[in-house]
N, C-alpha and C positions, 0 to 999 in steps of 0.2 A: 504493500500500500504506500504512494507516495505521500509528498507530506503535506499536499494540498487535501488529500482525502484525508489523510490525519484530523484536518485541522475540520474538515467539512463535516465528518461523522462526531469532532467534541464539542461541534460547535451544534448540534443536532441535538446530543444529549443534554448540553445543557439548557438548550430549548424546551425538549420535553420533561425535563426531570422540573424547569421554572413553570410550566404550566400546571404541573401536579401541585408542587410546594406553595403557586399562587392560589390554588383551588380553582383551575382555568379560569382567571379572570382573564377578559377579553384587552384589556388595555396592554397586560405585558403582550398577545397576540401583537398589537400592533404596535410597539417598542420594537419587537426582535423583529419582526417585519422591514421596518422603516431603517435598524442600524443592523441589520445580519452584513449585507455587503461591505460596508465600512469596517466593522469588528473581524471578518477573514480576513480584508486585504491586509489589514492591520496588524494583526497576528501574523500572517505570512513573514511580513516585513520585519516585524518586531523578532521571532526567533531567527530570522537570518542575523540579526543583529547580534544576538546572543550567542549562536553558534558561532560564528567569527571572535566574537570577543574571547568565548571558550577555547577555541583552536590557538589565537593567538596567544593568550596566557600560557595554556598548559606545553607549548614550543618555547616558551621566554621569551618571545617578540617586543622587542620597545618600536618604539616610532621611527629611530633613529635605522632599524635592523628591518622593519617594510619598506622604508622608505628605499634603504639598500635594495633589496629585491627589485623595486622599480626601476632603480636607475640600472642596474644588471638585465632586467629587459627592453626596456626604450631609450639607450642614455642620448641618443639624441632628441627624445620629444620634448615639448617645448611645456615648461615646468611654470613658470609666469613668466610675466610680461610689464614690464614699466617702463612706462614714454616711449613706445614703439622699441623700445631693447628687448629679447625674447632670451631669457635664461632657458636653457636645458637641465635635462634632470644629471645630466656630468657635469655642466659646470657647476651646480648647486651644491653635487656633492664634494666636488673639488675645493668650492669655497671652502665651505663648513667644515672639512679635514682639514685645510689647512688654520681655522680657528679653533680647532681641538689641538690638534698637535703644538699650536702653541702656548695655548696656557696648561697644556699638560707639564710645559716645563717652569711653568712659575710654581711661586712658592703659597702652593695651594692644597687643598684635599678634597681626596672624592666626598662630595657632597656638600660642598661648600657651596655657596650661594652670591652670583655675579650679576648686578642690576645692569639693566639693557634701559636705554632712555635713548630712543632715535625714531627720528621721523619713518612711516611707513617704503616702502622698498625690500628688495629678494634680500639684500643681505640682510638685514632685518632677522628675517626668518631662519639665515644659513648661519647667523651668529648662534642664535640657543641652539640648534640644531647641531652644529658643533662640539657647542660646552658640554648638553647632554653626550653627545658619543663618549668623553674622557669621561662624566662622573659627575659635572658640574650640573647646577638648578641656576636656570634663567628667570632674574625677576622681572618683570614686563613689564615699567614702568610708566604710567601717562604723564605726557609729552606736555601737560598744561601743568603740571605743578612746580612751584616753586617753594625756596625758603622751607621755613618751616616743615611744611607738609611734606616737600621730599626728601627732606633728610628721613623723616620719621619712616618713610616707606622704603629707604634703601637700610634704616634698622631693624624697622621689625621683622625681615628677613634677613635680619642677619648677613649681610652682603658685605664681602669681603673686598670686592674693585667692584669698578663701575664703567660699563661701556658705554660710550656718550657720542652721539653724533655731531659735526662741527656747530649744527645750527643749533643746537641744544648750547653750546660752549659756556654764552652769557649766564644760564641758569647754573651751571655746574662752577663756575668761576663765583656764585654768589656764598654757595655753601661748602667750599671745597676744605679753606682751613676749619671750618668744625667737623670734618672728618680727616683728621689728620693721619690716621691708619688704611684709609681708604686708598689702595690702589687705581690709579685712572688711565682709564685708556682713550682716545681721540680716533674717531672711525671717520675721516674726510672724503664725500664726495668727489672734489675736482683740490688737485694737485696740491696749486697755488695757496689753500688756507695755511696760516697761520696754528699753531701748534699748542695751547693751553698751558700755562707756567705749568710743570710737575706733571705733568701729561706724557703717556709714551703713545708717541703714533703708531698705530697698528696699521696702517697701512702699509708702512715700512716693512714692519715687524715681520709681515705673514708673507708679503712677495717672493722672498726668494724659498720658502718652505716646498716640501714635499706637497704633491697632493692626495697623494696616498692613504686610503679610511686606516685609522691606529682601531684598524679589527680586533688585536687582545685587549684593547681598554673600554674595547664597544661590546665587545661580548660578556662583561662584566657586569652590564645591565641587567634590571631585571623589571618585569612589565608593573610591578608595582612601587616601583621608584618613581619619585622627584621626579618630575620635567620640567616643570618651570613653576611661576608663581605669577598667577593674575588680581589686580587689585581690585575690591570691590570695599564700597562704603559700609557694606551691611545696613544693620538698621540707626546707630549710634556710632560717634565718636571718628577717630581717624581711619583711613584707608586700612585694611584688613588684606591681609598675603595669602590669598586663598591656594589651599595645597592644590597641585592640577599634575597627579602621578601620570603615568606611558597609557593605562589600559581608559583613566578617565577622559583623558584628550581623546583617543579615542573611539571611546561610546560617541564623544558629543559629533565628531569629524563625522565617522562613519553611521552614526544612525542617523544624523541628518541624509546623507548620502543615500541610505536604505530606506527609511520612511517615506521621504519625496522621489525619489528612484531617479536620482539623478545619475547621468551615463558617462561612461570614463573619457567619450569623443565632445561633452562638452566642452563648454567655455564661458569662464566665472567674472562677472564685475563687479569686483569686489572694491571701494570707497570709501571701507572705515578704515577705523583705528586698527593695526595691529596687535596693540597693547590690550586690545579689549576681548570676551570671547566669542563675538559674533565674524569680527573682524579677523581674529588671529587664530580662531582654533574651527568656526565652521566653517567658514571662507577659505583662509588662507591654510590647511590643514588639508583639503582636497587632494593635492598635489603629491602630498606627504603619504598618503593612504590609500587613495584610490586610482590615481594619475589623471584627474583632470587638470585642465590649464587653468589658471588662473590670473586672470590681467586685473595687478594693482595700480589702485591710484592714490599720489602724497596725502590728498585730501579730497574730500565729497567737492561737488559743485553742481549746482543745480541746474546751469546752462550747459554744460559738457558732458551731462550723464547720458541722454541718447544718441547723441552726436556717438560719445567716446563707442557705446553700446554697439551700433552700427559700422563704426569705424575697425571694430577689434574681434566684427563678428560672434557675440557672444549670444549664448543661449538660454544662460541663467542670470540675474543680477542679485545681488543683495539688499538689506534696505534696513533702515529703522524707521518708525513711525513720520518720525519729523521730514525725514527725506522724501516718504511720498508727498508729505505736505507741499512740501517745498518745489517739489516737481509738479504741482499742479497749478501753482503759481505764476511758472514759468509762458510767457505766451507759447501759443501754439504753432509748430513745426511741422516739415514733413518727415525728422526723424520721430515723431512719435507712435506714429506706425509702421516706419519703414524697418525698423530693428529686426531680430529675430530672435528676442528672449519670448521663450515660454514660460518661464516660470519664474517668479520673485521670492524671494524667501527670506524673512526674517520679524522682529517683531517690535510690537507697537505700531501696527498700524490701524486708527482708529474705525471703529463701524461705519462712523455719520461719512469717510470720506472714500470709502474700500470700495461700493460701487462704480463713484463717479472716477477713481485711480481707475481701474480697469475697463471700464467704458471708452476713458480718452485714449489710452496706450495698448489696449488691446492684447494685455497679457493673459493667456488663459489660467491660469492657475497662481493663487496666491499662498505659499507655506507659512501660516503663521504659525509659530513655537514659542515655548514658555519654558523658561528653566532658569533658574541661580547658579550664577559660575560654578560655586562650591557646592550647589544642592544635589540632592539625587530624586527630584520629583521635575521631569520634563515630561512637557507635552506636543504635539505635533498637531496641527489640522493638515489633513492629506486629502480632504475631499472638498475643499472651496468652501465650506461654512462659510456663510460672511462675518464675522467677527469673532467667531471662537478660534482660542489660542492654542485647541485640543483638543480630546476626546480619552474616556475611560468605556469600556464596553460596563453598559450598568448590571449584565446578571452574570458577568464574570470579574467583576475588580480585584479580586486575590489575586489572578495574574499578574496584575501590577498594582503594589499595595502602594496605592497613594488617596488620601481623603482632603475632604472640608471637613475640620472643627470648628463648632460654636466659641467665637467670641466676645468677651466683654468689648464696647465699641468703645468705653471710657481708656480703658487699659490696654487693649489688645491680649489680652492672658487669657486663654483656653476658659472655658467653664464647665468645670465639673459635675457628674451627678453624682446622687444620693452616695455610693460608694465610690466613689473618688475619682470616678474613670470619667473621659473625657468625651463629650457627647458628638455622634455625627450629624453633617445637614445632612438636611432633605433636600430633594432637587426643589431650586428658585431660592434655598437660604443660603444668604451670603457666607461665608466662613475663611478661615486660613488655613491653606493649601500646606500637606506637609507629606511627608512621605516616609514610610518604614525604611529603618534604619540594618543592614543586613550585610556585615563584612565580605562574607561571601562569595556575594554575585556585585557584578562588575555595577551593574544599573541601579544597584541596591545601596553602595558605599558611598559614606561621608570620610572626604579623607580631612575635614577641616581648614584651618589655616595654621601658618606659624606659629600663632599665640593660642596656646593652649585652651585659656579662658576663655577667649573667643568663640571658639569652637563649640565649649559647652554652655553658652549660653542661645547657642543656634539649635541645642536639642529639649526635646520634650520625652519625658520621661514618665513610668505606669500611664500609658495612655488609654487602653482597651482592655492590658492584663497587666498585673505586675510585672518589670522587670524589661518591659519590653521600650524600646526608642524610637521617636520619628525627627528625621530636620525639620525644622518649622522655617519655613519660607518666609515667613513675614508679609505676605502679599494675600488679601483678600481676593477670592474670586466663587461665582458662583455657577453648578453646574444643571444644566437645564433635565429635563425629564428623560432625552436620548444621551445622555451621556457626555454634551458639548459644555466645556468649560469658556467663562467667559471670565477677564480680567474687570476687576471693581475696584480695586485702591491696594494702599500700602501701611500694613499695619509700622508703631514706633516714628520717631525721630528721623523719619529721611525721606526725600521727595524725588522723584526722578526731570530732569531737566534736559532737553538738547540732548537727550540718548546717553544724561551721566544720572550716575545715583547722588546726591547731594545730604550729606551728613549734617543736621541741624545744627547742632552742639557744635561742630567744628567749624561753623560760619559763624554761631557766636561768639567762639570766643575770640575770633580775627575782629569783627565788628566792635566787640566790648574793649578789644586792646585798644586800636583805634581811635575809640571815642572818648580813650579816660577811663574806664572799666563804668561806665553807665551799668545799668540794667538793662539786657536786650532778650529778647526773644525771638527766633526766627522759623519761619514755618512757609510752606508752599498753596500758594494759590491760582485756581482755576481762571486764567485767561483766554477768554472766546478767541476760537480757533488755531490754538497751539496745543500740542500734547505733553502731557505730564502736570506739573505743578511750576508755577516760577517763584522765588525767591523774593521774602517780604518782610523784612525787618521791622517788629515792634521796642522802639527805645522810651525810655522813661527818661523826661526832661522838663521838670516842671520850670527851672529855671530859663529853657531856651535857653541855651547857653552854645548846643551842637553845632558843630562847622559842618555844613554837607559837602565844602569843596574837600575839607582834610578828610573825610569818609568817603570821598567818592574814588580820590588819590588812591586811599589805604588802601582799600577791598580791591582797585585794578592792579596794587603793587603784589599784593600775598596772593590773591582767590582766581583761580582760573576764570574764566568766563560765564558758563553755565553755572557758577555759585553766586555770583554776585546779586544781593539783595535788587530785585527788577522795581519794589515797592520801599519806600520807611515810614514808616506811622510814628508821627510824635507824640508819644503819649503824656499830659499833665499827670493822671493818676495812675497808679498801679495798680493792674486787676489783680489780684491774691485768692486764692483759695482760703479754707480754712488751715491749712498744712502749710501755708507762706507760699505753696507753691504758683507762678505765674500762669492764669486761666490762658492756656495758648488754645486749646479748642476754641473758645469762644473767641480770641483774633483773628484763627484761621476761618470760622464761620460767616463772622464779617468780611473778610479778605478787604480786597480798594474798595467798596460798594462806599461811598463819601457820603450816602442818603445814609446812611445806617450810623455816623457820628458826626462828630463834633474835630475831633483831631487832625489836624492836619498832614496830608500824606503827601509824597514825592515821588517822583517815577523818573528812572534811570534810563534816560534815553540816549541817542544813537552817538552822540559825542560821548558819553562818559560823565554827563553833570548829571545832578540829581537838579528837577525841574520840579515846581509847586504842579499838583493834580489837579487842574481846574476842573470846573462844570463839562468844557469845552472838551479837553482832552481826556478827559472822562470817558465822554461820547463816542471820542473817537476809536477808542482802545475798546468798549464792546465792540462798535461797530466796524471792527476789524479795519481800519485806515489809518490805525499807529503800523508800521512794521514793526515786531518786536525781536 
């Protein structure tokens, strides 16, 4: 029996075994009716998934050691592509050996930990791809932070040198003597740049090198090791070094790849961050694992995405929410149906605009997915839902233990029943997305971050029996009566902006240094027609005393972009709880809405000042005619 009739006769039984167990009620009839074809192809897909991951564990396969494979059968196909340069999978390998074999001879150890901070591009990629062959963990650091914040993310990983692009230089020159043990290396694009006081050019360095894979220090690996380390804000406080071992990259590479049934003859336009894991492990991870092409670009652009599309012949594109926004904005072309991508994948991108995106450009199929760098509860839509981020088959879900919990909406903390266990929804209640926690299987493991504590504050523990664990995502979402999950919000302290997670706490306390150490509060609010939440500062200043030219200086000198308060509310009085604590639900509730107080607010427009919120530009910022 093949394994399509495998799947066709359990998927039969547990048909009839749910109409007995319902008492034949007629409504599961017509559930298993409406989602039987979604729930096989699904399943198919899903143990292809599995069994690969199976195979490659139990052979010791890292990413480094498929990736070999590939380049040993097509080392001349063309691996990516940047600004019409077309790497092969020999020269890719060739890079990356020779950036292995040479910090194999620095004074380092297997499993030490080397932050990477450089603009998107193949070497990019052929640098951790390297490090991992000898032993090393690549930290993947984003390109927008400065000061403070990137020292702390080249710590909490424990990072012994630091690989740094020239155009990065200014940043790494601000915090270099407070890491005075820090190692630095200078990776220069074109020739002529200049060299970084205490800097060792690696360009230099690796030229005249062997390019030869250092095979006994790559067979060393093993599929549950280290690969790199991606940051994500979690729900609180500073950037978080999310573990990302051989077999977890991946599940995420290749079951993206299995789920959407993308083909190894495509071609990827890829436009994020490589630092990020949309960008850097579904996208740019293709090449790695399955041998599609993948033509990168330094950065998104809203006028060059079709044009580039058409220009590079590509078949799939990537996206985040805000980008299809962004692309709908753009006037209309005759690249927008001339291209020949079928399929787009990736997420946030919202309901109200999902139709009219694929109406104008004509993409048949949209892969929307949901998953936490770090988490083990991912979702796929594989059958064009319009706005689900997923699907669970509702009278098989043990297959894939992943639930909604009842939450407190004040707290976000789980709610308990009568014996202590944690309550599921029902379909149409909202709840937090969390997933069984299960060493085991690849799909199952939480590998954490760096910081220990971190990590155990992402689990939920006795949830349905003693003893047992789930990740809790943090992210409310609700799943409808066939099993389609739908995103609602984000439970805690962090808001999502321009495709980054924004950690509350850590924009106040850049804001409160700033200002004097005020009282600040900061929190995300809903502005018509942008996705996520934007950045809204509540300060306490009865005195008027605040400068918004030195706050507006501060926040552009420390905070990337996508953090910077978009809103400040001047507050005379301090809303307080009874506990002292600052009422930020009820500021976030208000958001800018100027009818709703009294306080005067500001908005952070296109030069960088913070401007008074009139009546006028009020109006205009619903009615969608501020750019924001």
């Amino acid at each position: 029996m093949s394994a399509f009739e495998q799947i066709l006769v359990a998927a039969a039984s547990i048909a009839i075994g749910g109409f007995f167990l319902t008492g034949g009620r007629w409504r599961f009839i017509y559930v298993l009716y409406k989602t039987a074809p979604r729930d096989i192809l699904g399943a198919i897909r899903f143990i292809r998934v599995n069994i690969l991951l199976w195979w490659w564990e139990t052979r010791g396969f890292t990413v480094a050691r498929v990736f070999s494979r590939l380049t040993e059968r097509h080392p001349e196909k063309v691996a990516y592509i940047f600004e019409d340069k077309e790497w092969t999978y020999r020269q890719l390998d060739e890079f990356s050996n020779r950036i292995g074999s040479y910090f194999h001879t620095r004074s380092l150890s297997r499993g030490d930990s080397i932050a990477l901070v450089m603009e998107g591009r193949p070497e990019y990629i052929g640098t951790w791809l390297g490090l991992s062959k000898v032993g090393f963990v690549g930290a993947l650091i984003n390109t927008n932070l400065r000061q403070e914040v990137l020292i702390h993310s080249i710590k909490t990983a424990n990072c012994k040198a630091l690989i740094f692009g020239s155009e990065l230089k200014d940043a790494v020159r601000d915090i270099k003597d407070k890491l005075p043990e820090l190692m630095l290396f200078q990776w220069s694009e074109h020739e002529d740049v200049s060299i970084l006081e205490g800097a060792i050019d690696l360009n230099k360095e690796i030229l005249s090198l062997d390019p030869e894979p250092p095979l006994k220090e790559m067979a060393l690996g093993t599929p549950r090791d280290k690969l790199i380390y991606i940051y994500t804000s979690g729900t609180t406080g500073m950037p978080k070094a999310a573990v990302i071992n051989n077999l977890r990259y991946m599940l995420m590479a290749y079951g993206v790849y299995s789920m959407l049934a993308l083909r190894s003859d495509d071609r990827i336009y890829n436009s994020l961050p490589l630092y990020h894991t949309a960008g850097g492990i579904i996208g740019a991870g293709q090449p790695l694992l399955t041998g599609i092409t993948v033509v990168l670009r330094r950065r998104f652009s809203a006028s060059k995405f079709w044009s580039d599309c058409v220009h590079y012949e590509c078949t799939i594109a990537q996206y985040i929410g805000e980008i299809c926004r962004y692309l709908l904005t753009v006037p209309p072309s005759s690249y927008d149906t001339s291209h020949k991508v079928r399929l787009m994948y990736g997420n946030g991108l919202r309901p109200q605009i999902w139709k009219p995106f694929v109406e104008r450009f004509g993409v048949k199929q949209i892969g929307e997915f949901y998953g936490a760098t770090e988490g083990n509860s991912n979702l796929v839509n594989i059958d064009n839902r319009v706005g689900a981020v997923g699907f669970v088959p509702r009278f098989a879900g043990n297959l894939y233990p992943v639930t909604l919990l009842r939450v407190d909406e004040e707290t976000g903390e789980p709610i308990r029943g009568p014996e202590g266990f944690c309550v599921p929804c029902k379909p149409g209640e909202p709840g937090v997305f969390v997933g069984k926690i299960n060493p085991r299987k690849a799909v199952n493991d939480f590998s954490g971050y760096a910081d220990k504590k971190a990590s155990e504050q992402k689990i939920i523990r006795d949830v349905f029996k003693k003893g047992d664990r789930v990740f809790n995502t943090g992210d409310i979402l609700v799943m409808d009566e066939l099993g389609y999950f739908y995103f609602k919000d984000r439970t805690g302290d962090t808001f999502r902006w321009r495709g980054e997670n924004v950690a509350t706490s850590e924009v106040e306390a850049v804001v409160s240094n700033v200002i004097g150490l005020k009282d600040t509060v900061v929190y995300g609010v809903e502005v018509p027609g942008n996705e996520g939440k934007a950045g809204m500062a509540a300060i306490y200043d009865p005195e008027g005393s605040l400068n918004l030219k030195e706050l507006a200086d501060g926040v552009k000198k420390v905070l990337p972009i996508y953090a910077r308060p978009l809103f400040v509310r001047v507050l005379s009085k301090l809303p307080m709880t009874g506990t002292y604590k600052l009422k930020k639900k009820d500021l976030q509730s208000e958001g800018f809405d100027i009818t709703k107080f009294v306080d005067p607010i500001y908005f952070l427009d296109r030069t960088g000042t913070y401007v008074k919120l009139t009546d006028d530009l009020y109006k205009n910022i619903l009615e969608e005619k501020v750019r924001i």
